[in-house]
C-alpha positions as CSV (number, residue, x, y, z in Angstrom):
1,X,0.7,-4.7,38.0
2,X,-0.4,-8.3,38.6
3,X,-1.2,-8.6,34.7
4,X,2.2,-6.9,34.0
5,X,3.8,-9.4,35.9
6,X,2.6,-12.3,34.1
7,X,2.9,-11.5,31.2
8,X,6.3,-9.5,31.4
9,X,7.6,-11.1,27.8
10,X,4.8,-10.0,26.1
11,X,4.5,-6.4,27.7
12,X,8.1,-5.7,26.7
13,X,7.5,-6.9,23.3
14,X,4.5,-4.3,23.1
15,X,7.1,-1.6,24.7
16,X,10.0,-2.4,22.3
17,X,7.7,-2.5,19.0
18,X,6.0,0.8,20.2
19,X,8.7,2.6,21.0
20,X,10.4,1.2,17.2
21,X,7.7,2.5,15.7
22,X,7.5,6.2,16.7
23,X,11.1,6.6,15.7
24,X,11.2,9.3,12.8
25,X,7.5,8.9,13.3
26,X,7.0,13.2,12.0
27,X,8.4,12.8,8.6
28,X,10.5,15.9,7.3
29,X,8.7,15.8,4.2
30,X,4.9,15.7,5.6
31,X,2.4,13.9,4.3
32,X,3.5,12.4,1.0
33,X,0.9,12.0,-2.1
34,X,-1.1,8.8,-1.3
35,X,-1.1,9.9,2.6
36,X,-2.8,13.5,1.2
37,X,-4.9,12.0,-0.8
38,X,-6.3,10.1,2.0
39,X,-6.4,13.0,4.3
40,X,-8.1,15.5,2.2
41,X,-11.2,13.3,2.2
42,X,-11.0,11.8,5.8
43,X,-10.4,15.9,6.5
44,X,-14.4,15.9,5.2
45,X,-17.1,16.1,7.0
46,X,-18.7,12.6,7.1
47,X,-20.1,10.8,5.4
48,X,-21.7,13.5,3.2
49,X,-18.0,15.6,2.1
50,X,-16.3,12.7,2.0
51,X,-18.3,11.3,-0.5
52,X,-18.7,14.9,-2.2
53,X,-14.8,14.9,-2.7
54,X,-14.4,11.3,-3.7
55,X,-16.7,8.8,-3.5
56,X,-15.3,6.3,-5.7
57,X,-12.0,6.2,-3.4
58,X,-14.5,6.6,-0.1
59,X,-16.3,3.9,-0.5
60,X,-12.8,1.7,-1.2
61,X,-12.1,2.4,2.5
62,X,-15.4,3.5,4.5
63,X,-14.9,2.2,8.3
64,X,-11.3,3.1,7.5
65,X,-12.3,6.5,6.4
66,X,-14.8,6.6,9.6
67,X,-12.2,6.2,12.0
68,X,-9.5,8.3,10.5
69,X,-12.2,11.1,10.9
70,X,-13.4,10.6,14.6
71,X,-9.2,10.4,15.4
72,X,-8.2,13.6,13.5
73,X,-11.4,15.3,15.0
74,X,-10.2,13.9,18.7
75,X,-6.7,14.1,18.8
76,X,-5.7,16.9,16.2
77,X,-4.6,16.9,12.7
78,X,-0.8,17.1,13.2
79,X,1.6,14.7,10.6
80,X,2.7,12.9,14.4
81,X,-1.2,12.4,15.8
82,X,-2.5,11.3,11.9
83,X,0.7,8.5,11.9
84,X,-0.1,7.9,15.5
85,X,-3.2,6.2,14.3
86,X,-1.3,3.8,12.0
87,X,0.7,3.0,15.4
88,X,-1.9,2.7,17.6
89,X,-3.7,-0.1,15.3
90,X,0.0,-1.7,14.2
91,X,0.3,-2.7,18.2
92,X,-3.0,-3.9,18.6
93,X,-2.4,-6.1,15.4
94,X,0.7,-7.4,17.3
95,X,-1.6,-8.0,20.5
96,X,-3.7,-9.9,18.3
97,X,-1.3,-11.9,16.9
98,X,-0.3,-13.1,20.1
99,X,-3.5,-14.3,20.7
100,X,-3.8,-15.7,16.7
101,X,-0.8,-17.9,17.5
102,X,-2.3,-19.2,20.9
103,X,-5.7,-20.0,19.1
104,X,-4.0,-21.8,16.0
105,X,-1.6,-24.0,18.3
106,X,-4.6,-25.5,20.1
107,X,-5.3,-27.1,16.7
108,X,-1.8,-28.1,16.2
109,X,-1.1,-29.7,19.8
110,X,-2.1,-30.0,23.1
111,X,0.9,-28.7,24.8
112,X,0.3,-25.4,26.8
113,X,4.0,-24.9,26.3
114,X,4.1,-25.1,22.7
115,X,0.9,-22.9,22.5
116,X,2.7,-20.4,24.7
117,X,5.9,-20.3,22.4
118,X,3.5,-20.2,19.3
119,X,1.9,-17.1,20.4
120,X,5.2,-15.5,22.0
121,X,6.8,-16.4,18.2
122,X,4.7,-14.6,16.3
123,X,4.5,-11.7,18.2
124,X,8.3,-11.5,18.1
125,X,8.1,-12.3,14.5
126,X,5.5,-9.3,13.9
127,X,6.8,-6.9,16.2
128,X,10.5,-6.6,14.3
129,X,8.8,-7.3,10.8
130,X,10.0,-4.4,8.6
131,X,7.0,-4.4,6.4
132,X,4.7,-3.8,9.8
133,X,6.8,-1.2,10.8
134,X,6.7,0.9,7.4
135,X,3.3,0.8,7.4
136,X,3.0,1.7,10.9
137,X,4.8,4.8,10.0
138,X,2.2,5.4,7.0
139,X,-1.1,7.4,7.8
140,X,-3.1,4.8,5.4
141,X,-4.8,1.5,5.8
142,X,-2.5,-0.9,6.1
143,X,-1.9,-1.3,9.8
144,X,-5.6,-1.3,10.7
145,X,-6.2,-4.0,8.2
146,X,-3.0,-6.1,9.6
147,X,-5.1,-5.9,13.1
148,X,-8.4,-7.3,11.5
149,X,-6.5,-9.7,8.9
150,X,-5.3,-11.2,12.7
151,X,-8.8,-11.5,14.2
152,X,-10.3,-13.1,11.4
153,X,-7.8,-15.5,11.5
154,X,-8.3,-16.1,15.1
155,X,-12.1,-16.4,15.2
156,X,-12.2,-18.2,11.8
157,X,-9.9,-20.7,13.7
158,X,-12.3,-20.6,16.8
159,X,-15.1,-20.8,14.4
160,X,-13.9,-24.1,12.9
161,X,-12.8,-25.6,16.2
162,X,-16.3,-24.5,18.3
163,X,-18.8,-24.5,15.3
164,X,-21.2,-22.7,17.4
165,X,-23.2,-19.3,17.5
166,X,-20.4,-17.3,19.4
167,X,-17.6,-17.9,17.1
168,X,-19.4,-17.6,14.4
169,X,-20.7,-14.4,15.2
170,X,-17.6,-13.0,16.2
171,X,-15.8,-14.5,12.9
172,X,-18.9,-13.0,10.8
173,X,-17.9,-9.6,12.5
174,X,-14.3,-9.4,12.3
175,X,-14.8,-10.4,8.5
176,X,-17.5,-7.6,7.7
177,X,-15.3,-5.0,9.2
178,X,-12.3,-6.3,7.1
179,X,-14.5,-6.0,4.0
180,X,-15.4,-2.8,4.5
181,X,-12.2,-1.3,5.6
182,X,-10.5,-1.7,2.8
183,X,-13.2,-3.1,0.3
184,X,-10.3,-4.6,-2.0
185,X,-9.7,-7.7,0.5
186,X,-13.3,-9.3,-0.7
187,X,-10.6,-12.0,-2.2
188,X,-8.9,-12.6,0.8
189,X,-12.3,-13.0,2.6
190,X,-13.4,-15.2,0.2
191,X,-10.8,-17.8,0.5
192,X,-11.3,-17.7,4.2
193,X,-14.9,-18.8,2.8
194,X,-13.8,-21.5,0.7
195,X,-11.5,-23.1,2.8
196,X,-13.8,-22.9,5.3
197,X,-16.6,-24.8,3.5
198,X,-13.6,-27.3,2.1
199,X,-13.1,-27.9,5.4
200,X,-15.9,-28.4,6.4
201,X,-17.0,-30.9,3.7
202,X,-13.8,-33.1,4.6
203,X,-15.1,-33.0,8.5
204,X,-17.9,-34.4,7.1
205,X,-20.0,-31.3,9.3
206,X,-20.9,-29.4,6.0
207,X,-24.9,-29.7,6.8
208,X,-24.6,-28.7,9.9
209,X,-23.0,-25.4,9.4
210,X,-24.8,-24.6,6.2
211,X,-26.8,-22.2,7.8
212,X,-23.4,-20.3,9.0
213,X,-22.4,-20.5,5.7
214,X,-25.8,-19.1,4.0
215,X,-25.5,-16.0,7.2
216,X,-22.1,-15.2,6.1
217,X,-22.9,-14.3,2.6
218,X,-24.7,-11.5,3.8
219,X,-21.9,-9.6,4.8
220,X,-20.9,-9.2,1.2
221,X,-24.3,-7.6,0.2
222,X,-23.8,-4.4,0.8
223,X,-20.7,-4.3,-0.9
224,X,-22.2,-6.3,-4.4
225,X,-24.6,-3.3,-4.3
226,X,-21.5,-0.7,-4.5
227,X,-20.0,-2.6,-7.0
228,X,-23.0,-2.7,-9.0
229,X,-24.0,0.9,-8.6
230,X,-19.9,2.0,-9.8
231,X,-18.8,0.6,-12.7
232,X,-14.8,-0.1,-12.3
233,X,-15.5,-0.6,-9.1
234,X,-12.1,-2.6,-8.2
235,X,-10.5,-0.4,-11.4
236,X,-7.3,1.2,-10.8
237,X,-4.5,3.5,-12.3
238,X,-2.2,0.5,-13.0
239,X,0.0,3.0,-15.9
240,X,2.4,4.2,-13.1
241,X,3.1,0.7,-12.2
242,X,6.1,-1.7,-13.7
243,X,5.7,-5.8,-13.3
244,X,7.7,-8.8,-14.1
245,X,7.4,-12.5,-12.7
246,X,10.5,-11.5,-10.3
247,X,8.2,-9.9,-8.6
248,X,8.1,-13.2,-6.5
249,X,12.0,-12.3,-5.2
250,X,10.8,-9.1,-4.1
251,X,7.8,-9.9,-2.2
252,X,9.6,-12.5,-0.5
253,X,12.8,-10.0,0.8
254,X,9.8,-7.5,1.6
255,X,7.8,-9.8,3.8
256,X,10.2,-11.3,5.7
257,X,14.0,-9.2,5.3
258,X,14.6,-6.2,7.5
259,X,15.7,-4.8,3.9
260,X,13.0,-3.2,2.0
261,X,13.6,-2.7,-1.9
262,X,10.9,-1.5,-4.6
263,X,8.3,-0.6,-1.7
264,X,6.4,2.3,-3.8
265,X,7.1,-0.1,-7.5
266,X,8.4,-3.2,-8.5
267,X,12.2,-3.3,-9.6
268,X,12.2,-5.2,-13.2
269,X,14.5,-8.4,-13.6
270,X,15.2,-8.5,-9.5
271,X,16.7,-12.2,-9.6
272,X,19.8,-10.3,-11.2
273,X,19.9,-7.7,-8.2
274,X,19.9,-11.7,-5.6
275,X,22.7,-13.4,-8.3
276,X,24.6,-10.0,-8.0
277,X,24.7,-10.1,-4.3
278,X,25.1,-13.8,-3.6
279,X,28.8,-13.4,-2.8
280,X,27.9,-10.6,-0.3
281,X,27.9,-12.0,3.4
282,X,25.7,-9.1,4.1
283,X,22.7,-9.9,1.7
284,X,23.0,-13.7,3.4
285,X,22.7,-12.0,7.2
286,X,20.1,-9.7,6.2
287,X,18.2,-11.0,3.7
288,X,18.7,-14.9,3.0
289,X,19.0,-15.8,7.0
290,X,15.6,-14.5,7.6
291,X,13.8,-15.1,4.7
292,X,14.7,-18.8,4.8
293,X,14.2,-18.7,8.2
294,X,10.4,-17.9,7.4
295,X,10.1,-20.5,4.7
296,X,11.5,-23.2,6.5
297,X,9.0,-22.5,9.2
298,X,6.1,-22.4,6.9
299,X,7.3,-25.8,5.4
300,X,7.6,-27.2,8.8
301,X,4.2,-26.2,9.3
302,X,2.7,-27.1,6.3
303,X,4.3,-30.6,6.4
304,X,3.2,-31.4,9.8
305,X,-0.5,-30.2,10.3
306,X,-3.3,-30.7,8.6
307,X,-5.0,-27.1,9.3
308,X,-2.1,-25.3,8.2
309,X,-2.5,-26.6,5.2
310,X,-6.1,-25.2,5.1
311,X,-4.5,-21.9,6.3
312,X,-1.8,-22.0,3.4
313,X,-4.0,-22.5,0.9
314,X,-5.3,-18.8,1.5
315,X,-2.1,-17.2,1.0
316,X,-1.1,-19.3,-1.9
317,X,-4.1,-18.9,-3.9
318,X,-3.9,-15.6,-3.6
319,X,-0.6,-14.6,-4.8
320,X,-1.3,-17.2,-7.6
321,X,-4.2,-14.7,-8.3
322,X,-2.4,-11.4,-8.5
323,X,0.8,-13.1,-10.4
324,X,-2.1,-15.0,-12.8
325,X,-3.5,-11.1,-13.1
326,X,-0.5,-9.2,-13.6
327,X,0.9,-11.3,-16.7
328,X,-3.0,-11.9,-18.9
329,X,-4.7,-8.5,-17.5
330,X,-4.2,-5.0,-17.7
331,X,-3.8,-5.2,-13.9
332,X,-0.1,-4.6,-12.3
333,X,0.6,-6.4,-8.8
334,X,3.1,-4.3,-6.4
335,X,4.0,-5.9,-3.1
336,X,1.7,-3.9,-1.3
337,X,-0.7,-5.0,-2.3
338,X,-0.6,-8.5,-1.4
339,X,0.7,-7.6,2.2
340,X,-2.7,-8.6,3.6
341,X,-1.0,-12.5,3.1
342,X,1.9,-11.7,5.3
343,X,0.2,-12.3,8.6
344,X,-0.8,-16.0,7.9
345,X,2.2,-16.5,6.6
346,X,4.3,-15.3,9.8
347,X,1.5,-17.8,11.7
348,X,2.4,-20.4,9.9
349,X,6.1,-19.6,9.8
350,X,5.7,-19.5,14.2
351,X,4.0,-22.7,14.6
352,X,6.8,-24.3,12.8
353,X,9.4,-22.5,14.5
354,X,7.7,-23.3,17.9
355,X,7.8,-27.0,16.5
356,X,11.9,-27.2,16.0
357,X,12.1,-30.0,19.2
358,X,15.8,-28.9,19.9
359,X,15.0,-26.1,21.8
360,X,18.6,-24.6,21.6
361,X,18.7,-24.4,18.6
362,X,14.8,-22.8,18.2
363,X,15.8,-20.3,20.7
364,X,19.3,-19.6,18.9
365,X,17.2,-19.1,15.4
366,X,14.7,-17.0,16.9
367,X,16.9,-14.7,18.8
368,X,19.4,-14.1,15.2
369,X,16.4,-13.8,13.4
370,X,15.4,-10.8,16.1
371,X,19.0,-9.2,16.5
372,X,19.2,-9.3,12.5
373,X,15.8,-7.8,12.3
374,X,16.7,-4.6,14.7
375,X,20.2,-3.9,13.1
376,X,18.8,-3.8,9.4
377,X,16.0,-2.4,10.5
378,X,17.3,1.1,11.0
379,X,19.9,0.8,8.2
380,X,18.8,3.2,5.4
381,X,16.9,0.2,3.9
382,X,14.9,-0.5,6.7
383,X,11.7,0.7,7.7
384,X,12.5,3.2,9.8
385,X,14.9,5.5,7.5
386,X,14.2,4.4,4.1
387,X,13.8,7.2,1.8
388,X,10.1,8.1,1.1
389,X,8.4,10.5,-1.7
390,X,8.7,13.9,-1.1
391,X,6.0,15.1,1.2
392,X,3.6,18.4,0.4
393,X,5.1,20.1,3.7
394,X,8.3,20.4,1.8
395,X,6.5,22.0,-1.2
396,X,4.8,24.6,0.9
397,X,8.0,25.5,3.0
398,X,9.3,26.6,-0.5
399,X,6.6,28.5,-1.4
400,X,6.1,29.8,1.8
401,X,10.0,30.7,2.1
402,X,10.1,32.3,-1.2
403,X,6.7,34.5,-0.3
404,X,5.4,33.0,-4.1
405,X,1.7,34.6,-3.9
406,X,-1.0,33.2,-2.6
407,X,-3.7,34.5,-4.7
408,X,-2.0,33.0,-8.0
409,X,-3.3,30.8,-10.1
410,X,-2.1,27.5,-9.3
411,X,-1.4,24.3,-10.9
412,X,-0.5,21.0,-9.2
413,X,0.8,17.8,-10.1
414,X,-2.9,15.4,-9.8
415,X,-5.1,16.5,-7.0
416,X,-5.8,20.0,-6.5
417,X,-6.5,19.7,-2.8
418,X,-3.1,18.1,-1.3
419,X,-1.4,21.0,-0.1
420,X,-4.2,22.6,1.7
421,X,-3.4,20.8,5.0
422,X,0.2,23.2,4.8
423,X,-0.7,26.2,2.3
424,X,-3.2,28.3,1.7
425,X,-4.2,28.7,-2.1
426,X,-6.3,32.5,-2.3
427,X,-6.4,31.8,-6.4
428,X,-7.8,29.3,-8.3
429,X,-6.7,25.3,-8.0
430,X,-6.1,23.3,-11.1
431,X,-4.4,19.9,-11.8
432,X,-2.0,19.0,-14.4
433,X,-3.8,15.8,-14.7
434,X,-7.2,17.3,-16.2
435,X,-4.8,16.7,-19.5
436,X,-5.3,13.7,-19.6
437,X,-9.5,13.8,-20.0
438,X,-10.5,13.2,-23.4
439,X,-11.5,16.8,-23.9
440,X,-7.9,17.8,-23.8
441,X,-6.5,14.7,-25.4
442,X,-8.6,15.1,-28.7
443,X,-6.4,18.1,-29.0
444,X,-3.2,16.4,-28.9
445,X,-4.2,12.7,-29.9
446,X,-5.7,11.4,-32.8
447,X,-9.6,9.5,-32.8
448,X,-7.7,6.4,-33.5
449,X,-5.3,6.7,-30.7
450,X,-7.4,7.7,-28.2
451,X,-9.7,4.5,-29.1
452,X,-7.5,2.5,-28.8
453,X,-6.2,4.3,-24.7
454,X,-9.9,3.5,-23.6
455,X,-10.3,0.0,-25.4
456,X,-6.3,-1.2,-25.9
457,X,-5.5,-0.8,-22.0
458,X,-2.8,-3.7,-22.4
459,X,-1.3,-1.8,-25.4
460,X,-1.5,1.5,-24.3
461,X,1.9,2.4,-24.6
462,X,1.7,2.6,-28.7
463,X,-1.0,5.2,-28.4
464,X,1.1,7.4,-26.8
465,X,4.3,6.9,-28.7
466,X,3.8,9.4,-31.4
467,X,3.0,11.9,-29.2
468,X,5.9,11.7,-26.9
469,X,8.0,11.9,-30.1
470,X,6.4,15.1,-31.1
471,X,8.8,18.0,-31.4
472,X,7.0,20.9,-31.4
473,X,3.0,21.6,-29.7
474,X,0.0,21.7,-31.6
475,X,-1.9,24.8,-31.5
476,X,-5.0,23.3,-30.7
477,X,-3.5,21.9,-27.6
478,X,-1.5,25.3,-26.9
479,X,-4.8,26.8,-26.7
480,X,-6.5,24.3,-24.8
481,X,-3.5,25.4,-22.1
482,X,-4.1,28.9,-22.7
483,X,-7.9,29.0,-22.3
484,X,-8.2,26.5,-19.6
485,X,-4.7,27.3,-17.7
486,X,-4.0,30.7,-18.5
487,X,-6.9,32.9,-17.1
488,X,-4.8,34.8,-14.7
489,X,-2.1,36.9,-15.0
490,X,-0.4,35.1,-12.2
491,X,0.2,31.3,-12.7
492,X,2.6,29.0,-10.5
493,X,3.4,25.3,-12.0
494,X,4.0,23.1,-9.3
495,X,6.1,20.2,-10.6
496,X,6.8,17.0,-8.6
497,X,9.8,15.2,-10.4
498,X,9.2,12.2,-8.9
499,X,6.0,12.0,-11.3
500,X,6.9,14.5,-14.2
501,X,10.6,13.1,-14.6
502,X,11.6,13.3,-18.1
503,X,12.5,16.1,-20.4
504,X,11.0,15.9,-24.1
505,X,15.1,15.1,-24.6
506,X,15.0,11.7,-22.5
507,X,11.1,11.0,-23.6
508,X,12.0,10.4,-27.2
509,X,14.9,8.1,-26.5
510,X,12.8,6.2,-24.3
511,X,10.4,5.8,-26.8
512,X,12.2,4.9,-29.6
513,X,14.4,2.1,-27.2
514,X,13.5,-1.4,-27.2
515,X,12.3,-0.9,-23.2
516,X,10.3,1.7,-24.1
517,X,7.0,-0.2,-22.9
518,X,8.9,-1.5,-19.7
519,X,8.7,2.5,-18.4
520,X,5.6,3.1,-16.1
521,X,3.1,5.0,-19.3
522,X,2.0,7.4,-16.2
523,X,5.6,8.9,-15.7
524,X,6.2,9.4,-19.4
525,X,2.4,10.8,-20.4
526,X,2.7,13.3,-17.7
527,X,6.7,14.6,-18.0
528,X,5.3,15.0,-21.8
529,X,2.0,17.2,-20.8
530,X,4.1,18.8,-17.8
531,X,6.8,19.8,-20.2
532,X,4.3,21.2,-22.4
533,X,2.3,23.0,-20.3
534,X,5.1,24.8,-18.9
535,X,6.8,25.8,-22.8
536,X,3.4,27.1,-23.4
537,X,3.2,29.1,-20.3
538,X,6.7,30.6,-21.0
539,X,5.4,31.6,-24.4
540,X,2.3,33.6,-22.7
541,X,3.8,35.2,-19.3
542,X,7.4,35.8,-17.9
543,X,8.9,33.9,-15.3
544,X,9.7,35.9,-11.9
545,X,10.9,32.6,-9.7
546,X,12.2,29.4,-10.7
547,X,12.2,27.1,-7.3
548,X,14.0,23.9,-6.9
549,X,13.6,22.1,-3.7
550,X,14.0,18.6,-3.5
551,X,11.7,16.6,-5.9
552,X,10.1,20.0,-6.1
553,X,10.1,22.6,-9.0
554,X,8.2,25.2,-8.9
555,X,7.7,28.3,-11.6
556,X,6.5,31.3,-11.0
557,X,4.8,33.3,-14.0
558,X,3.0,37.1,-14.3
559,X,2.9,39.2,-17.6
């Protein structure tokens, strides 16, 4: 109670960001895809199953994986417990950041006062961010890598400040279970690296800390030895993903707005959605305000102290390395995935808040900033209620509802295993997506073309074209579908529109317009094989059921 007492501030902004975040916590839908896809290996036994079912996306995420499995094992498998998790790491990444702005306003100033506020700031700042909240509400790794994003941060800081064997270690730790949560961050770990041997070299202490410097490479060894052992290690399906340089707009209303736009892809040519809102008071309350807010903070910062200028860097290199990516690589950035950037930037963004002299007007800013935050916040654009994929549960209700039988053969939209967590399948388990291995695309592609998919990645679209504007099916292909697909008498196609969108109809117009290779290449390859596969399994059984649910179809066949 004592504790409680003294820190009442801070224990209601624990209580208010808890009870925010368990607010539509159970999702109608259920688990959507990339929250299956993550349970149906952390579901595994481990490590052994998990790596079994998917090694290549295990080993992305092992300590993440690890925990997810000792939780669901303690505390149950239901939708509410497997979010809980995201919860229950999103508010100790909020205690932590507390503690991140203490520990980086001792290197600002000496005032316990202004270290006080610092922490207090951020803390606010995280607890009503919209982008912590969302992710709070995901089961995936974004929350548990917000919490160890904070504590590197805070022993890096110690680290520099103490230069001994204790902060060190500690940094060295907090760093190694950041790599190996989510493997992807070796870039963001690196700059923590570089800035700190920059630093170190302009404290003229470089020779003395060598040996810290030498130790902490060895964190990265086991992870060099993955990467060598699986080729396209860091390789991902980037065809589903649309990017322009406007994808700067974005990621600035994402990280610090209450109002979250293109969360699960980019939105193409955004500066024209700001200049067609700039007359609209609401888009200045809910999106300017707080947004400037942040960036006058961080300029404050920046300006004023030297070591935020160190901790900028990180940030700013970074994004410069995803934009640099997305425009001369095959690689797409989405906001997402530079998120792990957002918690240095609220740091910085606190300690210059904190710094405003005139404390009126600091308090004033700070408490509009928090008011704006909560209203939009629960707006149908804010973390809380904004409209997320269609979840599995809502594909099994249907089936479920409309007694569709369970020893069928069934074929889903990617991964065969997603909706075993809700539904049973007795029959076999296919995936739509096994169209897209060369075996099946040398019946419906040409050598040439399908060259030019595996060597062309940045081109890919023209190897495709001619296919989407094919008319009719090639019989080759039609009994590829037949002999692989078509085993059982009893075949159910489940089709998620959200992924197979397009009828042949709207593919060939899209592919003969002049934004034809604007369109994500994943949504269009797979409405094209999805539309085939289900006029070729019209031609061979008769359909009994025709569900629509949703983002759901499902068809039921039998002879």
């Amino acid at each position: 109670m004592n504790f409680i007492k003294r820190h009442m501030w801070f224990t209601v902004i624990i209580l208010l960001a808890f009870l925010i975040r368990l607010i539509n916590l159970d999702k109608a839908g259920g688990l959507w895809y990339d929250e299956m896809s993550i349970y149906s290996i952390a579901s595994q036994s481990f490590p052994d199953g998990m790596l079994k079912t998917d090694a290549h996306r295990f080993l992305l995420f092992p300590l993440y994986y690890f925990v997810y499995h000792f939780w669901i094992t303690i505390f149950g498998n239901s939708d509410f417990i497997i979010r809980l998790m995201s919860v229950f790491f999103d508010i100790l990444s909020l205690a932590a950041a507390y503690f991140a702005g203490k520990t980086f306003s001792e290197f600002l100033e000496k005032d316990e006062k202004f270290q006080k506020n610092t922490g207090f700031i951020y803390a606010i700042f995280y607890a009503v961010n919209s982008s912590f909240i969302y992710y709070a509400q995901e089961a995936k790794f974004y929350s548990m890598t917000f919490f160890l994003v904070n504590l590197v941060m805070i022993f890096w800081l110690k680290f520099l400040k103490n230069q001994n064997k204790k902060s060190f270690f500690l940094f060295y730790l907090a760093n190694f279970l950041l790599i190996y949560t989510y493997t992807s961050q070796i870039l963001l770990t690196l700059l923590f690296y570089a800035l700190t041997i920059v630093y170190f070299v302009i404290t003229k202490c470089f020779k003395r800390n060598i040996k810290y410097l030498a130790v902490l490479l060895s964190a990265y060894l086991p992870l060099a030895a993955i990467a060598c052992y699986i080729k396209h290690y860091f390789s991902g399906n980037f065809d589903a993903v649309v990017y322009d340089n406007s994808f700067m707009l974005l990621a600035i209303q994402n990280y610090f707005s209450p109002v979250l736009v293109g969360v699960q892809n980019n939105i193409l040519e955004f500066q024209k959605v700001w200049f067609g809102e700039i007359l609209n008071i609401k888009f200045w309350i809910f999106v300017l305000f707080p947004a400037l807010l942040m960036l006058l903070g961080i300029f404050i910062s920046v300006k004023k102290y030297k070591i935020a200028r160190y901790l900028f860097a990180i940030p700013l290199i970074y994004i410069i390395f995803h934009i640099t990516a997305s425009n001369f690589t095959h690689y797409k950035a989405l906001v997402r995935y530079t998120l792990m950037i957002l918690p240095p930037l609220l740091l910085l963004a606190s300690a210059g808040v904190a710094a405003i002299r005139n404390s009126k007007l600091k308090n004033t800013l700070v408490t509009l900033y928090v008011i704006i935050s909560l209203l939009g916040i629960f707006t149908i654009s804010g973390a809380v209620y904004i409209e997320r994929p269609d979840g599995y549960r809502e594909a099994a209700w249907a089936l479920l509802k409309n007694k569709v039988a369970p020893d069928s053969d069934f074929i889903l939209p990617i991964r065969v295993e997603l909706l075993d967590k809700y539904y049973k399948i007795d029959g076999r388990k296919l995936s739509l997506y096994i169209l897209n291995a060369e075996a099946a695309q040398k019946t419906y592609l040409t050598e040439p073309e399908i060259n030019g998919i595996k060597n062309d990645r940045k081109n890919i679209h023209k190897y495709y074209k001619r296919y989407l504007l094919t008319g009719s099916i090639n019989k080759d292909f039609e009994d590829y579908i037949k002999r692989e697909f078509l085993q059982n008498d009893k075949v159910v196609i489940i089709s998620d529109k959200t992924i197979s969108m397009f009828t042949d109809k709207q593919l060939a117009a899209l592919a003969n317009s002049a934004n034809y290779e604007k369109y994500p290449l994943q949504f269009l390859r797979l409405s094209k094989l999805n539309n085939d596969l289900i006029a070729v399994t019209f031609k061979n059984r008769k359909l009994k059921q025709h569900i629509i649910f949703k983002n759901w179809e499902i068809f039921v066949f039998d002879i």
